[in-house]
C-alpha positions in Angstrom: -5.4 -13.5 -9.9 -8.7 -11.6 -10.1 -9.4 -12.0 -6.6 -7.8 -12.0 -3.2 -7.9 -15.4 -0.6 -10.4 -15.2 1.8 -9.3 -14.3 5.2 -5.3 -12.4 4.2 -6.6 -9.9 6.5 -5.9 -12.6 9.4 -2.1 -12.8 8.8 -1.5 -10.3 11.1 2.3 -10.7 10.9 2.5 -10.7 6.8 5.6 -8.4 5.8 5.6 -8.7 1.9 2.1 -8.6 0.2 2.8 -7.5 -3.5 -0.8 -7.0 -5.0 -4.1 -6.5 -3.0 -7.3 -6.4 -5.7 -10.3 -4.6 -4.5 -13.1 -6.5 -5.1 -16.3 -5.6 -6.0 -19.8 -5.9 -4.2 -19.6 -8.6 -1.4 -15.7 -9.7 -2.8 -12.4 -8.8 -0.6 -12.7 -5.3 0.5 -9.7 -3.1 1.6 -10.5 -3.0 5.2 -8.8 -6.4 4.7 -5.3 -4.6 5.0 -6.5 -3.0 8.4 -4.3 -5.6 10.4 -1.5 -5.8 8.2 0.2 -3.4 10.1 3.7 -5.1 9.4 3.7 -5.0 5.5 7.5 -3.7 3.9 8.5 -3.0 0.8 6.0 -2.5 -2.1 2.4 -2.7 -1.9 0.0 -2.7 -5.2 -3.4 -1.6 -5.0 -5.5 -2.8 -7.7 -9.2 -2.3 -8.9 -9.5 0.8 -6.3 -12.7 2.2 -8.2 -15.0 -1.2 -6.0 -14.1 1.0 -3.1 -17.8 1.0 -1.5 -17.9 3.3 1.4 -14.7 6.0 2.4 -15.2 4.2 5.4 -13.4 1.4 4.0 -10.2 3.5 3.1 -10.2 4.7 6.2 -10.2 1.3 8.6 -7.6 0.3 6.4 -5.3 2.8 7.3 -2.2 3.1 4.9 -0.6 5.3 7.5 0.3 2.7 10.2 2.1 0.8 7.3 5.6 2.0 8.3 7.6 -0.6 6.6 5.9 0.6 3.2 8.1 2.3 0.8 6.7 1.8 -2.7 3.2 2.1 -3.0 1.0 1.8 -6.3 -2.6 2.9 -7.0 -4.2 1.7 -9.7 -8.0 2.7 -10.7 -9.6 0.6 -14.0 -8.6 1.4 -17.2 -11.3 -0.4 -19.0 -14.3 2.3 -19.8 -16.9 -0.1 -19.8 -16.0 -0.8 -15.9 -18.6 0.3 -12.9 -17.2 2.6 -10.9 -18.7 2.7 -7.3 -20.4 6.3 -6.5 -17.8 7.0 -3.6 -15.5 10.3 -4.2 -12.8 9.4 -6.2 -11.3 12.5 -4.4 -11.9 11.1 -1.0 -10.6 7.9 -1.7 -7.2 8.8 -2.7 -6.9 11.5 0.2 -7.9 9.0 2.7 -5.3 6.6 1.3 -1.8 8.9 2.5 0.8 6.6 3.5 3.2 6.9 6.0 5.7 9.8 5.6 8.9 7.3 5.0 7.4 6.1 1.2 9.8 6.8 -1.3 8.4 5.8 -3.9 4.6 6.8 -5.4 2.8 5.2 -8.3 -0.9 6.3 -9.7 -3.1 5.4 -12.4 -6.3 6.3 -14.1 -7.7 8.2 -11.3 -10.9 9.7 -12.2 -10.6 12.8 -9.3 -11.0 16.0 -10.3 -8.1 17.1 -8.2 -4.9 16.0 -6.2 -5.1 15.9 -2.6 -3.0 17.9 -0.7 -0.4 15.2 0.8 1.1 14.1 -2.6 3.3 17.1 -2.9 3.8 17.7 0.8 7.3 18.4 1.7 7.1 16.0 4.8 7.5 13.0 2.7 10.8 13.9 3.5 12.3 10.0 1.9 10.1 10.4 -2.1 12.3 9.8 -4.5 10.4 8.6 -7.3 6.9 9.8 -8.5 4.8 8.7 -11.8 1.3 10.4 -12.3 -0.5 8.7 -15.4 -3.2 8.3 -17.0 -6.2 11.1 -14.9 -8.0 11.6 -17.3 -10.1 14.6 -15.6 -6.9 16.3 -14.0 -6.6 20.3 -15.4 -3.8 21.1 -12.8 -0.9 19.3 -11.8 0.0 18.8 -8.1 2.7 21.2 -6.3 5.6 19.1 -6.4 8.6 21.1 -6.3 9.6 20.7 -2.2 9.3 17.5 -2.1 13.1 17.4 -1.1 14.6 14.4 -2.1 12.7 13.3 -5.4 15.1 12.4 -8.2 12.7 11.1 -10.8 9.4 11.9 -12.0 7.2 10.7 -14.6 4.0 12.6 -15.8 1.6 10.8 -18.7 -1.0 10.8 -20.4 -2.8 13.7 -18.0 -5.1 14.9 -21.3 -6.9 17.6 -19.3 -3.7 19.4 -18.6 -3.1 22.6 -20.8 -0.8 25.1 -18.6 1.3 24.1 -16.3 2.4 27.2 -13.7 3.6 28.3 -10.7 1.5 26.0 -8.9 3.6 22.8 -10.1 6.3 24.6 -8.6 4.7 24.6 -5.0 6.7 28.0 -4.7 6.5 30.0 -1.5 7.9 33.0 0.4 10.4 31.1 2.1 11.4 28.4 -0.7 14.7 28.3 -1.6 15.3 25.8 -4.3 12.2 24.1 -6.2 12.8 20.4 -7.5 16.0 20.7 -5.3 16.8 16.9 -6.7 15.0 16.3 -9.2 17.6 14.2 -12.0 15.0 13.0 -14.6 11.7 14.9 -16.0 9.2 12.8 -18.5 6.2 14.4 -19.8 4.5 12.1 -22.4 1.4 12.1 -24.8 0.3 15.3 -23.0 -1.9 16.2 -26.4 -3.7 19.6 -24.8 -0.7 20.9 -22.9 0.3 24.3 -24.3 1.9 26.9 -22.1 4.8 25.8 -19.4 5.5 29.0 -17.3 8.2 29.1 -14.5 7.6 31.4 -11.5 9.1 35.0 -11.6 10.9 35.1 -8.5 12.8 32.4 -9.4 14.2 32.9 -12.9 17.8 32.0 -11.2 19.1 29.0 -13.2 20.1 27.6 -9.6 16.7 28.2 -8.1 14.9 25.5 -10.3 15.8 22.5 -11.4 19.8 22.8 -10.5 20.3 19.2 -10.8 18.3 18.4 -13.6 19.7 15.8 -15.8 17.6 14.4 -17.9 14.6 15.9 -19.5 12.0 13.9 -21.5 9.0 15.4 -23.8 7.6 12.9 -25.9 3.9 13.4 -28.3 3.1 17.0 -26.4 2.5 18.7 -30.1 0.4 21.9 -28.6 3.4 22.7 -26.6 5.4 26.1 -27.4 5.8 28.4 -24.7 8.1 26.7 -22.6 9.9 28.2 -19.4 8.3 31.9 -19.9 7.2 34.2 -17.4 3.8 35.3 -18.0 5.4 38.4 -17.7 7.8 38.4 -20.1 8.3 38.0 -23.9 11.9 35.8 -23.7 12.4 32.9 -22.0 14.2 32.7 -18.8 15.5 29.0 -17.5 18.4 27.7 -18.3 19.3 23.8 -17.3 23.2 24.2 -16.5 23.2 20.4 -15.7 21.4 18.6 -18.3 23.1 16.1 -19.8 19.8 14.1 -21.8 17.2 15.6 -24.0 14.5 14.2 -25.7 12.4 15.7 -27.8 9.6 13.3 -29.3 6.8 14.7 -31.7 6.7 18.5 -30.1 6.8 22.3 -32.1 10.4 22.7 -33.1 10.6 25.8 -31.8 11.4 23.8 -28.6 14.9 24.5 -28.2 15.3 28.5 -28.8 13.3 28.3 -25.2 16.2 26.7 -23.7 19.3 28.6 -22.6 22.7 27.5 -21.1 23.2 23.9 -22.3 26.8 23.6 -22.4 26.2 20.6 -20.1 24.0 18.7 -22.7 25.8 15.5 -23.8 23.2 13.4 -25.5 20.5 15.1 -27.7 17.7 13.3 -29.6 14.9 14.8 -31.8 12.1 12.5 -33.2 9.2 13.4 -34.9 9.7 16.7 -35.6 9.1 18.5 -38.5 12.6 20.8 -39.2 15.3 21.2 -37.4 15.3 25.2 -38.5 15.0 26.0 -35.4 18.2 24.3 -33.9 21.1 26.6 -33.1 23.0 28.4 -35.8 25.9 28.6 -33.3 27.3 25.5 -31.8 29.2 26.4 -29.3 26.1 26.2 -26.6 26.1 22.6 -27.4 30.0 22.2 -26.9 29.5 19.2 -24.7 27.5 17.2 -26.9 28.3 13.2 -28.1 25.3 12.0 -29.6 23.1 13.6 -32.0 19.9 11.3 -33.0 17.3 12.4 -35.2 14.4 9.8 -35.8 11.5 10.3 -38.0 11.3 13.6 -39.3 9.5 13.5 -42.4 10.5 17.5 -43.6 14.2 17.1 -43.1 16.3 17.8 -46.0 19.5 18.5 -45.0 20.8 18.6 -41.4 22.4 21.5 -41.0 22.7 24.1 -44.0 26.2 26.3 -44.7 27.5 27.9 -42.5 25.7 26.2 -39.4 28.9 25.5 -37.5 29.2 22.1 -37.7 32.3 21.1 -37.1 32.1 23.1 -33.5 30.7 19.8 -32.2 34.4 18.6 -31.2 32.9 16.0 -28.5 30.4 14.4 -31.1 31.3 10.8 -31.1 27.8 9.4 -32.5 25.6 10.2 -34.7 22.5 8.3 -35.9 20.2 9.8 -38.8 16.8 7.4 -38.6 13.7 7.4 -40.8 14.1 10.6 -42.8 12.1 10.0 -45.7 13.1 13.6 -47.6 16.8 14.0 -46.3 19.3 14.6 -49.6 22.5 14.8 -47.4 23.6 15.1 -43.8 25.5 18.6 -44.5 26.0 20.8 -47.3 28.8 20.2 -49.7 31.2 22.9 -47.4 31.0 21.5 -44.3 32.8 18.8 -42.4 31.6 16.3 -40.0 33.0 16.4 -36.5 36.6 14.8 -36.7 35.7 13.4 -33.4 33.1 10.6 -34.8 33.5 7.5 -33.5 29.5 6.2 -34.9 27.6 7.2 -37.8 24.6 5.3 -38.0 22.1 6.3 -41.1 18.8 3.9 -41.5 16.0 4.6 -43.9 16.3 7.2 -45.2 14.6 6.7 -48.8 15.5 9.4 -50.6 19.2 9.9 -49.4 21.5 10.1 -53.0 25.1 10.7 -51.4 27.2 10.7 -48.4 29.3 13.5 -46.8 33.0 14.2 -48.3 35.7 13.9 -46.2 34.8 11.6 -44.3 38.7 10.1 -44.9 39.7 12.7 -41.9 37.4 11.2 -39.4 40.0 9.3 -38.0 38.2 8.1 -34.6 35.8 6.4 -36.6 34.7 3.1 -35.4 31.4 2.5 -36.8 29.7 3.2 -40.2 26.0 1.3 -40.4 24.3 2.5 -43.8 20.7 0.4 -43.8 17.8 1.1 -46.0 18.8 3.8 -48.6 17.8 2.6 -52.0 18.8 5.3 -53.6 22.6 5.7 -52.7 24.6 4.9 -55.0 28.4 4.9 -54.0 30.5 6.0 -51.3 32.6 9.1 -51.6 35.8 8.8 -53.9 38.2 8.7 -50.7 39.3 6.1 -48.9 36.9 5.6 -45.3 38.9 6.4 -42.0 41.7 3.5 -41.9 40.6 2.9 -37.7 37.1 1.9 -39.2 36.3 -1.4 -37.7 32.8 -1.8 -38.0 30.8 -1.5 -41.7 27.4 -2.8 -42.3 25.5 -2.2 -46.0 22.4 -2.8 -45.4 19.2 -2.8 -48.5 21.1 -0.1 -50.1 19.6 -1.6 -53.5 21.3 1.1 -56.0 24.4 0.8 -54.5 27.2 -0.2 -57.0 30.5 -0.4 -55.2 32.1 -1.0 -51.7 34.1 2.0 -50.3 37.2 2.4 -51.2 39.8 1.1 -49.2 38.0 -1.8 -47.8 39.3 -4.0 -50.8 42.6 -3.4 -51.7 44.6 -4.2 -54.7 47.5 -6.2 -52.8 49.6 -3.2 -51.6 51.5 -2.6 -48.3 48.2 0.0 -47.6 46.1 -3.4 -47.2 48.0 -3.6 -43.1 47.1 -0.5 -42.3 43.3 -1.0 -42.9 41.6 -2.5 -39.5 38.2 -3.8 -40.2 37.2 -6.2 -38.3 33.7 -6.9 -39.2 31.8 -6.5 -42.4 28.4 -7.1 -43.2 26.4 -6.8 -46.9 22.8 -7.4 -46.9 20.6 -6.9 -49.8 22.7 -4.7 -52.2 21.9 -6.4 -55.9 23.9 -4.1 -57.8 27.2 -4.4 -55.5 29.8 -5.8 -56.9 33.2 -6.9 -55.4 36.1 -5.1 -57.0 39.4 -7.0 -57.6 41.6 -7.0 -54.9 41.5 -8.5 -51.0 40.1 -7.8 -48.0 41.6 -6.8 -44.9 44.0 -8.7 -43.1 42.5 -8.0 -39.6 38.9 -9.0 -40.8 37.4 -11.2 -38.1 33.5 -11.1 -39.0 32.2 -11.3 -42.8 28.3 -11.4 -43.3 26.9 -11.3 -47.0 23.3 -11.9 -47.0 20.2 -11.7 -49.9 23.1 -10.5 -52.8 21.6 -12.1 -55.8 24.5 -10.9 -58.2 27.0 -13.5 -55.6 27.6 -16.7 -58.1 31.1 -17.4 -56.3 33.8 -15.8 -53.4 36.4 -14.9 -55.6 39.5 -16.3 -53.5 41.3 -13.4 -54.6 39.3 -11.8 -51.8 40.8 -13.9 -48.8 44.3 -14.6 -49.3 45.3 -12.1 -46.1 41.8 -12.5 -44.3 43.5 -15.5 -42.3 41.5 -13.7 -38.8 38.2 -14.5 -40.0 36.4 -16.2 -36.8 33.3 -15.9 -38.2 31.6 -16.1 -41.9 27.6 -15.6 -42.3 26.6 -16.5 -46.4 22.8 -16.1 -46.3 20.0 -16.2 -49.6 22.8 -15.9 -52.3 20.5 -17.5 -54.6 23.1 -18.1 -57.1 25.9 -19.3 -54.7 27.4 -22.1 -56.5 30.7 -23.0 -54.8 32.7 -22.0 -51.7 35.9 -20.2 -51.5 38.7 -23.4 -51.2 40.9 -21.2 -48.9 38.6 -21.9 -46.3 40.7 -24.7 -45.0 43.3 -22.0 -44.2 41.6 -20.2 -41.7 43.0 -21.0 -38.6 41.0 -18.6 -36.5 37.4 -19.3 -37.7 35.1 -20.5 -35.6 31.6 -20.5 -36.7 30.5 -20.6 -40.2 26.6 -20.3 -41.4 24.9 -21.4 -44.9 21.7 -20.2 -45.1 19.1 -20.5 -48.1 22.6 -20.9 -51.0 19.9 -22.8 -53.3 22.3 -23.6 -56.3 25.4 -24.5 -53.8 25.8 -28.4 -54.4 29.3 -29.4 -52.6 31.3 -27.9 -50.5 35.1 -27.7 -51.7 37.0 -30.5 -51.8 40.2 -29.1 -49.3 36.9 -29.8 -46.5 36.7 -27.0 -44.0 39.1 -25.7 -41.6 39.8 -28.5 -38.8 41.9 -25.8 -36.2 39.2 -24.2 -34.4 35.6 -24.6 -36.1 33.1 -24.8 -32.6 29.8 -24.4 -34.9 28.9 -25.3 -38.6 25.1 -24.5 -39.4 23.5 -25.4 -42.8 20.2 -24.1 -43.8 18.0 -24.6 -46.4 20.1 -25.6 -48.8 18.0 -27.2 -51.3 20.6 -28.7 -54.0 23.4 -29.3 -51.7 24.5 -32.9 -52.2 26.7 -34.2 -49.1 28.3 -32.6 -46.4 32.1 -31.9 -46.8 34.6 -34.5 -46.3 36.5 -35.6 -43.9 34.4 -34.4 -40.9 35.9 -36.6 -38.2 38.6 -34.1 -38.7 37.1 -31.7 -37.2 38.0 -32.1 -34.2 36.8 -28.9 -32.5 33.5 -28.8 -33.9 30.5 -28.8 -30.9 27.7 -28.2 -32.7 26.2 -29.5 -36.4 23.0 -28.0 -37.9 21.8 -29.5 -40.8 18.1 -28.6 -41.8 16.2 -28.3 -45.0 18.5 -30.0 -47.2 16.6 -32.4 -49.3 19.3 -33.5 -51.9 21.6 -35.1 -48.9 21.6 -39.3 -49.3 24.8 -39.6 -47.4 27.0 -38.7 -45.0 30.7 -39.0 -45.5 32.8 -41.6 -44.8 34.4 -42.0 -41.2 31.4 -40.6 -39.5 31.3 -37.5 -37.7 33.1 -35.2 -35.3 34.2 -36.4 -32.0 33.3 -34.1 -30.2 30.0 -32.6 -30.7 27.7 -31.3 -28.1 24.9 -30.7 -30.0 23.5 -32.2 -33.6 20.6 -31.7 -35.1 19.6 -33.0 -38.9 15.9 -32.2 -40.1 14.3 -31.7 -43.3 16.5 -34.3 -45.4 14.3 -36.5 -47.3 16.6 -38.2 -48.9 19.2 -39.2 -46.4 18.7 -43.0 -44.8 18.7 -43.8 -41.1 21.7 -46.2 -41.3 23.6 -43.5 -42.9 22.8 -40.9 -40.8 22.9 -43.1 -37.7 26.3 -44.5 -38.5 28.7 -44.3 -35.6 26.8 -42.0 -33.5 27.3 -44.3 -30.4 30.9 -43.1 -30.9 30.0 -39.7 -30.3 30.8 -39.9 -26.2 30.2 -36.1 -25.6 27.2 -35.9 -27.4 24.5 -34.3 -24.9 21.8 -33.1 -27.4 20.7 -34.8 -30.8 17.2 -33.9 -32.4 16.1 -35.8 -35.7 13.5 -36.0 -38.1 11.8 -35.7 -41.6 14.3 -37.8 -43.6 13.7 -41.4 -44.3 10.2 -41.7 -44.9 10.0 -45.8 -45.5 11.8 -46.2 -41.6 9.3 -47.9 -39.4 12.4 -48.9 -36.8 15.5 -48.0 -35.4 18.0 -50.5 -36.6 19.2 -53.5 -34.5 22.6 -52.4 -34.0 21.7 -48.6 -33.4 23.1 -47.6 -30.1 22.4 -44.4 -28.4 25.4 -42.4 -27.3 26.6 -43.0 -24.3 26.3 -39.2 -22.4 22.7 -38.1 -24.7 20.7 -35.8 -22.1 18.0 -34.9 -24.8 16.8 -37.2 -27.6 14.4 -35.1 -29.9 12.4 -37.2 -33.0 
């Protein structure tokens, strides 16, 4: 909608109006909303730059809104747009709300200034404020009485280089500033510089004493943070935060920081070095995730001697887009014992993984993605609680860790993977030896070297509910065990282009719900005896171009759902046979096979329940 209905000023007794668009010359002006005196809940003003006369602002009268409690202002973003020659300034002042708004909302003002009401401690209710996008703003409003506010969001203000004691909104008789406030974002604040506190409250409790979570994200210019003018070491300490997030800013950032013992989740992106993280752990002795995301410098993430292993509430850890790291830590150090995720993900250059990592024995989780250069795990065995392991595009990678295949001893019960998942790793090869007993999810997807699953491999894995094959090129044959597993659910083919049959034993006819084939270009037939498979609900079948014929006794009984495309070769009366015996059958979608069809046959009879017939 680029334009209001004529006449909305008339419904005198509206209570929820969403959006009201400020039109331009002779359009919908905002003395529309000079009736609306009954309007709740939120109220978005759009296109506020075709205000023609303060007049207008004024007859409209925001304050006499009582029922309003969320109230945006938006201004044009587009810098080709006419802006009207009425006072940006004056618009926005004439445009207070009632005192009970809690929540506050403004955009791409062009004012020079804030008026004085946003701040003002009688608006007694805020709790929510986000200031984005003034472009001609120097100084931010004084916002610390403003008693109740919790969360506040400042962006994109590019004018802004020091903020000071007049954020703050300090006076002689203030006792706490930002009393509430729980979340702090400042982002893409490119001039901002200097952040000073004010002097006569350097008390940690004075400012911020709720603070919880504390967001900087593209402010590069920014370095002296929390420092009295006066002073030459910085003052303010944040006892409560628990978040930090520090997004392309000097590195320096956190040696102006004091007293975060509280500090649970820390993440760093886009910073240069870490060099200037603390050498002495214990001021982050509350802290359970560590992620640090594209920093192009790193090398190593903590050098000897750093402390490491005084992080004994760390439970994750994620290492993302580190072109230049060698290894997390240096041959001497220990991870954490308390790791429950590790998560490492492009990190190009990365040659080896940290020793020890046997005695991380809360360790859940283990993702490895995008490291071409690894390759092999450390010589001991991973944590036996793992449960989770995904290899992903580790290209030099030679050899699974040890442990997760085992050579048939009474150590193969006490390993509890549950899931594993290989994705393009053409130089892994699968030891001799079985997989765990307890695996429940296997995923093995673009591994060239694959010509076969050894069935050495899955003897024990009888708790597989789930198997994923995807673009093994040179896949020629299926595992026969799979008949045996009495737990699996769903299996998926994907892109296997030299699989012809599936085995002969047919597939497992206990508890199979879904069987998807794709793009399967030499595969022959589907396996046999499928009316076995008496649990099966839903049959994909696409791409195959080699399939003529179905086999014999036709299909599931119970399927929900089948869908066969892409298989030239196959003939309708094949593919049609005994369909009308298919009583739960709800969706069936056909096409590209059969080319010489120009009817259904006579006898075909749709079955009996179809809600959705796709051709």
């Amino acid at each position: 909608m680029t334009e209001m209905p004529l006449h909305i000023g008339k419904l005198i007794n509206l209570k929820k109006l969403s959006k009201f668009i400020v039109a331009k010359g002779n359009g919908r002006r905002i003395t529309e909303l000079k009736g609306l005196s009954h309007l709740q809940w939120q109220l978005s003003l759009f296109d506020l730059q075709n205000v023609a006369e303060i007049r207008d602002v004024r007859v409209a009268n925001l304050k006499e809104k009582r029922g309003l409690d969320d109230l945006i202002m938006k201004w044009s973003s587009a810098s080709n747009d006419i802006r009207s020659e009425v006072d940006e300034f004056e618009v926005l002042d004439m445009l207070e709300p009632y005192q009970n708004l809690k929540k506050l909302s403004i955009f791409f003002y062009e004012g020079s200034k804030f008026p004085s009401w946003i701040g003002n401690p009688s608006f007694v209710n805020m709790v929510y404020l986000n200031i984005c996008d003034c472009s001609n703003i120097t100084s931010l409003p004084s916002l610390g009485r403003l008693p109740l506010l919790k969360d506040l969001h400042i962006e994109r203000m590019c004018g802004v280089s020091l903020v000071d004691s007049e954020f703050y909104g300090a006076t002689p008789y203030s006792d706490k500033l930002f009393p509430s406030l729980e979340t702090l974002t400042f982002r893409e604040m490119s001039k901002w510089e200097k952040w000073f506190q004010p002097l006569e409250f350097e008390a940690a409790e004075k400012v911020f004493p709720y603070l919880n979570q504390l967001v900087l994200q593209s402010c590069p210019k920014l370095l002296s943070i929390f420092e009295c003018p006066l002073l030459t070491a910085p003052t303010l300490s944040l006892p409560s935060l628990r978040e930090l997030n520090l997004e392309q800013c000097d590195e320096r950032f956190l040696t102006r920081l004091k007293d975060l013992t509280a500090l649970t989740r820390l993440k760093i992106e886009n910073i240069s070095n870490l060099s200037c993280l603390p050498q002495d752990f214990t001021c982050l002795v509350s802290l359970q995730v560590l992620e640090v995301e594209d920093s192009g410098e790193l090398r190593s993430l903590w050098q000897e001697g750093a402390g490491f292993e005084n992080l004994s509430c760390l439970k994750r850890l994620a290492v993302i887009k580190c072109p230049q790291l060698l290894q997390l830590i240096d041959e001497d150090e220990e991870l954490p014992s308390s790791l429950e995720y590790i998560e490492i993900e492009d990190c190009s250059n990365l040659v080896k993984l940290p020793k020890g990592m046997q005695k991380l024995r809360t360790l859940n989780d283990l993702h490895i993605k995008w490291c071409p250069k690894l390759l092999s795990f450390p010589s001991e065995s991973l944590p036996s609680l793992l449960k989770n392991l995904v290899i992903l595009e580790c290209t030099s990678l030679q050899s699974l860790p040890k442990g997760v295949v085992h050579d048939g001893s009474s150590s193969i019960t006490r390993c509890h993977l549950k899931q594993l998942e290989i994705v393009g790793c053409p130089s892994l090869l699968f030891p001799s030896g079985e997989l765990p007993a307890a695996l429940k999810r296997l995923e093995i997807w673009d591994c060239d070297w694959l010509d076969y699953i050894p069935e050495r491999l899955l003897p024990n894995s009888r708790s597989l509910e789930f198997i994923q094959i995807g673009n093994c090129k040179n896949l020629r044959a299926l595992p026969h065990c799979l008949s045996t597993f009495e737990h699996l659910t769903e299996l998926h083919v994907n892109q296997c282009s030299s699989l012809e049959y599936f085995p002969e034993s047919g597939l497992p006819i206990y508890n199979l719900r879904a069987l998807l084939i794709f793009e399967c270009e030499n595969l022959k037939s589907l396996p046999n005896r499928m009316y076995d498979l008496t649990t099966l609900q839903h049959l994909t079948v696409f791409g195959c171009p080699c399939i003529e014929t179905f086999p014999e006794g036709g299909f599931p009984p119970k399927l929900l759902s089948f869908t066969i495309l892409g298989c030239q070769q196959l003939k309708l009366c094949c593919a049609m046979w005994h369909l009308h015996k298919l009583t739960s059958l709800k969706d069936l979608i056909v096409g590209d096979f059969d080319r010489d069809m120009v009817s259904f046959p006579e006898d075909f009879t749709i079955p009996p329940n179809l809600v959705h017939l796709q051709i």
